[in-house]
KEKE-3310 file (N, C-alpha, C; in steps of 0.2 Angstrom, whole numbers, plus 5000, padded with zeros to 4 digits):
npx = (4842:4843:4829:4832:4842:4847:4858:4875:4881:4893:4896:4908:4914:4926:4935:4936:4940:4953:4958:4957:4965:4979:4989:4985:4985:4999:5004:5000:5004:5018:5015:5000:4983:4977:4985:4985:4972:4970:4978:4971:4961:4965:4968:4956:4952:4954:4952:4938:4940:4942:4930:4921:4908:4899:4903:4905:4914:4914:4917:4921:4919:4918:4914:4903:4898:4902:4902:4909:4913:4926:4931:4924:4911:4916:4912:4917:4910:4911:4906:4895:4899:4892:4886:4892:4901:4894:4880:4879:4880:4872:4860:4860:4859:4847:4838:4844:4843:4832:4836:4848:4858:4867:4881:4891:4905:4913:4922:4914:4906:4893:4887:4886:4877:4866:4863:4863:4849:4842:4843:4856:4872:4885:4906:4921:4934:4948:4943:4939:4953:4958:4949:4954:4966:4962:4958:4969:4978:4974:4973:4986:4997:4998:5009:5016:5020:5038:5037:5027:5013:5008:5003:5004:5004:4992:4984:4976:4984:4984:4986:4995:5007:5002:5006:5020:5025:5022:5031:5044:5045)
npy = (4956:4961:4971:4989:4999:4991:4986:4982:4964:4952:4937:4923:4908:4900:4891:4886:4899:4898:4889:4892:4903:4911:4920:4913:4897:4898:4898:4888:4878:4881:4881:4874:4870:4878:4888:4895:4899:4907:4917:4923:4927:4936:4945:4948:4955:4965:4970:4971:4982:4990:4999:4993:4980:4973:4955:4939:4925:4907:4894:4874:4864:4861:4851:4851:4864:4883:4901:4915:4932:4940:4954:4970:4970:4958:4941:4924:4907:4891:4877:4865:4847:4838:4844:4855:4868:4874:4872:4879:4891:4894:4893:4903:4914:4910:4916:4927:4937:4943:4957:4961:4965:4955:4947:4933:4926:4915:4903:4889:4885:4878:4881:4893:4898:4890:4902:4912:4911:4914:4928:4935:4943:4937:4936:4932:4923:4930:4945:4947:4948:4957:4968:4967:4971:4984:4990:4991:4996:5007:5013:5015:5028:5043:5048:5065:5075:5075:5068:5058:5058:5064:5059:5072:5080:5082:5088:5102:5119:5123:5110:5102:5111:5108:5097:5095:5105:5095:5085:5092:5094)
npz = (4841:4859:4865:4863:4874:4884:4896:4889:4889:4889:4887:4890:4882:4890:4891:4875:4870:4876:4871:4854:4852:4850:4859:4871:4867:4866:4879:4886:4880:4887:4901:4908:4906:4917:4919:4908:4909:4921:4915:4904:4913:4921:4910:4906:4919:4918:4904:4911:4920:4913:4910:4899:4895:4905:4911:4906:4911:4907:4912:4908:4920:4939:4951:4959:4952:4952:4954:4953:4959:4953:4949:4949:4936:4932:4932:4936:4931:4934:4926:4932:4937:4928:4917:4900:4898:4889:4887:4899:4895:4886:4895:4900:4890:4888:4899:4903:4892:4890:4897:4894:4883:4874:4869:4864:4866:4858:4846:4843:4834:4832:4843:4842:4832:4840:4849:4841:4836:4847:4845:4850:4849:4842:4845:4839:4846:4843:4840:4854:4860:4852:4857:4869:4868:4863:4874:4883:4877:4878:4890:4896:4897:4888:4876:4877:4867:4868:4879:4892:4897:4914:4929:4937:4929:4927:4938:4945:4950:4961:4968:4966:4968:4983:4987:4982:4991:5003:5000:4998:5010)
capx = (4845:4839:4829:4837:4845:4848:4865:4880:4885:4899:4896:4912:4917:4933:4939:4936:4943:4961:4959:4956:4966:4988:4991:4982:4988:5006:5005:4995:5011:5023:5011:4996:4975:4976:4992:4982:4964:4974:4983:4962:4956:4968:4964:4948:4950:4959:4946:4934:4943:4940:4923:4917:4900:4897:4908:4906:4918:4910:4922:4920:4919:4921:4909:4896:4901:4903:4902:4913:4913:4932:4932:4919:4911:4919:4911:4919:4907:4910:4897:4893:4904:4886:4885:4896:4898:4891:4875:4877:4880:4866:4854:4860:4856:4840:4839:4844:4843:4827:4835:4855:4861:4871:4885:4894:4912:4915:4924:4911:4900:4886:4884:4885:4871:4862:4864:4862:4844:4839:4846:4861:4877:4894:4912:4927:4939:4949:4938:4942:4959:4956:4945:4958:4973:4964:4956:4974:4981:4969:4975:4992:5000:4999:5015:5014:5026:5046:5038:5025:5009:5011:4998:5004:5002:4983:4982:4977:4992:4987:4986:5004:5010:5004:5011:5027:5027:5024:5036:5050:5050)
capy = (4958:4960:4980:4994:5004:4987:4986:4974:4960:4948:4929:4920:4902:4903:4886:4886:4905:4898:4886:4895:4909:4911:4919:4906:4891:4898:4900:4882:4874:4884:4877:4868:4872:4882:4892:4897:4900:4912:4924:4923:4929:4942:4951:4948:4961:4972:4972:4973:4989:4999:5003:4990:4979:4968:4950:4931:4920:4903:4887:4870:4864:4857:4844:4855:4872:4887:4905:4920:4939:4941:4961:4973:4969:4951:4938:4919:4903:4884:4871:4858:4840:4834:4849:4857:4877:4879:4873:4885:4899:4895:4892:4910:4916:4911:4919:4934:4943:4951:4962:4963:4965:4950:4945:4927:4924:4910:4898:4884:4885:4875:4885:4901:4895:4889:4908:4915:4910:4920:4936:4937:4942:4936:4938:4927:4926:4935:4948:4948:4948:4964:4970:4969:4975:4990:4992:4991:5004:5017:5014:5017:5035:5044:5054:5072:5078:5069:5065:5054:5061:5060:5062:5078:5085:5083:5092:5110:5120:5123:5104:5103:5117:5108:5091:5098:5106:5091:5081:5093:5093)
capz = (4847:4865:4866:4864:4881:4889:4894:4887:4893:4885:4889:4884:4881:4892:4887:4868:4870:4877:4864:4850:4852:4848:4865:4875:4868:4870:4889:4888:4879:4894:4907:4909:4905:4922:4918:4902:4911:4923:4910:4902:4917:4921:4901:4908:4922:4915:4902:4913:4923:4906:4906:4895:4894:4912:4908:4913:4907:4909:4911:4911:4929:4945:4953:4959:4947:4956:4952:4959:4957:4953:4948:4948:4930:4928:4936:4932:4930:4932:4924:4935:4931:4923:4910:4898:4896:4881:4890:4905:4892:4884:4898:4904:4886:4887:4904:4903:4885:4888:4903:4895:4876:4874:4864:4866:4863:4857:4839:4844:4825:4834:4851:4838:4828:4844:4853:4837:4834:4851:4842:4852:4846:4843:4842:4839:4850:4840:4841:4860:4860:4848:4861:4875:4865:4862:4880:4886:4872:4878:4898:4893:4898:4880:4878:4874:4863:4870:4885:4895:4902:4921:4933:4941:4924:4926:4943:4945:4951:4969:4974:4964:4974:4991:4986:4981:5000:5007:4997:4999:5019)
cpx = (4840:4834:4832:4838:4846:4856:4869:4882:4887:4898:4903:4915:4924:4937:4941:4939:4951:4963:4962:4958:4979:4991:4991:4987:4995:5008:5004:5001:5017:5020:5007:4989:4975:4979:4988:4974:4967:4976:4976:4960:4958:4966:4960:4946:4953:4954:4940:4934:4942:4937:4919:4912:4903:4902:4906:4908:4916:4918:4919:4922:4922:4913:4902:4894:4902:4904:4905:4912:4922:4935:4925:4919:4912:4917:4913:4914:4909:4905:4898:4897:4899:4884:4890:4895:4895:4884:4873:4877:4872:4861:4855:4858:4850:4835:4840:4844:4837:4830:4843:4855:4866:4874:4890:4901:4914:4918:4921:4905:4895:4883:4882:4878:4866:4859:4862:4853:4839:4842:4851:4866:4882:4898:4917:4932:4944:4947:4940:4948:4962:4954:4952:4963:4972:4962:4966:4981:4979:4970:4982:4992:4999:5004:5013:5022:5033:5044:5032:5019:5009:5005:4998:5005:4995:4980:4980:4984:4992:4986:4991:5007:5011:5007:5016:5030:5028:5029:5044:5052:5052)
cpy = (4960:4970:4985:4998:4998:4986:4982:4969:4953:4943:4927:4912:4901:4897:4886:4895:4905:4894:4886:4902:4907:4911:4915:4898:4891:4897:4893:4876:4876:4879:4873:4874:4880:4888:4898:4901:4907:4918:4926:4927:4936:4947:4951:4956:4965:4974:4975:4982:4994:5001:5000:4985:4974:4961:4943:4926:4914:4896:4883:4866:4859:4853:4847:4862:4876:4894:4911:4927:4938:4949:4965:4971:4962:4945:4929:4913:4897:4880:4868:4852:4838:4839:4853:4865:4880:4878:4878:4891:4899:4895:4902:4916:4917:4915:4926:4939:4944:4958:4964:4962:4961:4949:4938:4925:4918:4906:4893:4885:4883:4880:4892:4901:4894:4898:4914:4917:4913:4928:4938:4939:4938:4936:4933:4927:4930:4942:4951:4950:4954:4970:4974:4972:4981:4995:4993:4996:5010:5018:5017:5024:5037:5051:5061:5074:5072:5067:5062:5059:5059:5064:5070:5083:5088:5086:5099:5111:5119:5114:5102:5106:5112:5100:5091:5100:5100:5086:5084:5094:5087)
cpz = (4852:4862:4868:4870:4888:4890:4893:4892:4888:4890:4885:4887:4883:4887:4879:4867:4870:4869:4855:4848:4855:4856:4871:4875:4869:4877:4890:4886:4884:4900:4908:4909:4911:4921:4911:4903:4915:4919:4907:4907:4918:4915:4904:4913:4923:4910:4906:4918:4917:4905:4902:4898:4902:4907:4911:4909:4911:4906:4913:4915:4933:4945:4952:4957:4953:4951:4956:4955:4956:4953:4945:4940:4928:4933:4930:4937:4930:4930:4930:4935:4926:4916:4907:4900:4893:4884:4895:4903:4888:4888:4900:4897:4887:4896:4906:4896:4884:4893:4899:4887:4878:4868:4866:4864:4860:4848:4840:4837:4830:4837:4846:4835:4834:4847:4847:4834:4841:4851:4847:4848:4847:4841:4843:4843:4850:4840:4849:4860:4857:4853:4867:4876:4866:4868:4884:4883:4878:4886:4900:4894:4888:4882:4873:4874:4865:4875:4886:4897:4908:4924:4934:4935:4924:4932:4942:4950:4956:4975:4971:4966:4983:4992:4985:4987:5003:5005:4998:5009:5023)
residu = (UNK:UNK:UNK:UNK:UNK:UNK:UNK:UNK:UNK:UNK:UNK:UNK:UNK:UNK:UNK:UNK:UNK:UNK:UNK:UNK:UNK:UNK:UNK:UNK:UNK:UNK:UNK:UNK:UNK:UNK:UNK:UNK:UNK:UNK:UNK:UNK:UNK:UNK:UNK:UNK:UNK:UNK:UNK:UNK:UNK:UNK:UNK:UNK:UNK:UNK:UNK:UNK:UNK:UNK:UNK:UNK:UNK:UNK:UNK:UNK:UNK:UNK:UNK:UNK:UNK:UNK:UNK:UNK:UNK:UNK:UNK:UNK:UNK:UNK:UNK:UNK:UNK:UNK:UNK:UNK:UNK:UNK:UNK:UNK:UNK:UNK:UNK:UNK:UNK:UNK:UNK:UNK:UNK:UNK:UNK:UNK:UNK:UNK:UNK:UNK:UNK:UNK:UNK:UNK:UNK:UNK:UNK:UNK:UNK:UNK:UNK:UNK:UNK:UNK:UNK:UNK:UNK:UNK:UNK:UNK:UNK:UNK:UNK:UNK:UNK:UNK:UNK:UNK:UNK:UNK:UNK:UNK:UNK:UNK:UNK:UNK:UNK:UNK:UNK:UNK:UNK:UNK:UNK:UNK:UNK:UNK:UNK:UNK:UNK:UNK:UNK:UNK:UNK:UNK:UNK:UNK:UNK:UNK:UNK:UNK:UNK:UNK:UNK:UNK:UNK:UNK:UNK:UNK:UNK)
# end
């Protein structure tokens, strides 16, 4: 593993993630690869809205790749037409895990085995999908008692009071 107090960050094999994963391929038999990469990206930034580790979900590409910020923390990656992902993820391996504790998403045994031997981690897709069920548990209102926590429950009184003024005139 990279040195301790470095912070996370989650490489992941977008493709071999839609792939490899129940709710993916369901959307991909509704739709089409894109249709599927879409609903990915989305979990993505809802993941990444939770507070979890920095993210770059790396697909394989357009002519000349391309890279976009999409949502603070979630940055999405094309290869190249001439290179796969699993190369871009690796080259970003070998690139960045001395400054970032790395874990790689990916079902691809090979790539796992390649990213493994520069002591990175990894997680299964499943794993992710794990991940983002529970990041979207934990965002969820928790009910207290018969009812729902509600914002204006979390207020002090006197900005409940003057919210309550201006709402009622």
């Amino acid at each position: 593993m990279s040195p301790p107090g470095r912070p996370p960050l989650l490489l992941i094999d977008g493709h071999n993630v839609v792939l490899a994963t129940k709710k993916y391929r369901h959307v991909l038999k509704s739709q089409d690869m894109r249709g599927s990469v879409n609903v990915l990206v989305n979990d993505l930034v809802n993941l990444a809205a939770g507070g979890g580790p920095e993210i770059i979900a790396v697909f394989d590409g357009r002519e000349a790749g391309s890279s976009e910020v999409v949502s603070p923390g979630l940055r999405i990656v094309f290869s190249p037409g001439n290179r796969s992902a699993d190369s871009v993820i690796e080259r970003l391996v070998f690139k960045m895990a001395n400054e970032w504790e790395i874990t790689v998403c990916t079902a691809d045994y090979a790539q796992q085995k390649v990213v493994l031997r520069e002591g990175v981690g990894r997680m299964f897709p499943s794993g992710l999908t794990d991940l983002m069920e529970d990041v979207n548990e934990e965002s969820q209102p928790q009910p207290q008692g018969d009812r729902l926590l509600r914002v204006e429950d979390q207020l002090p009184d006197d900005i409940r009071e003057a919210l309550d003024k201006m709402r009622n005139k």
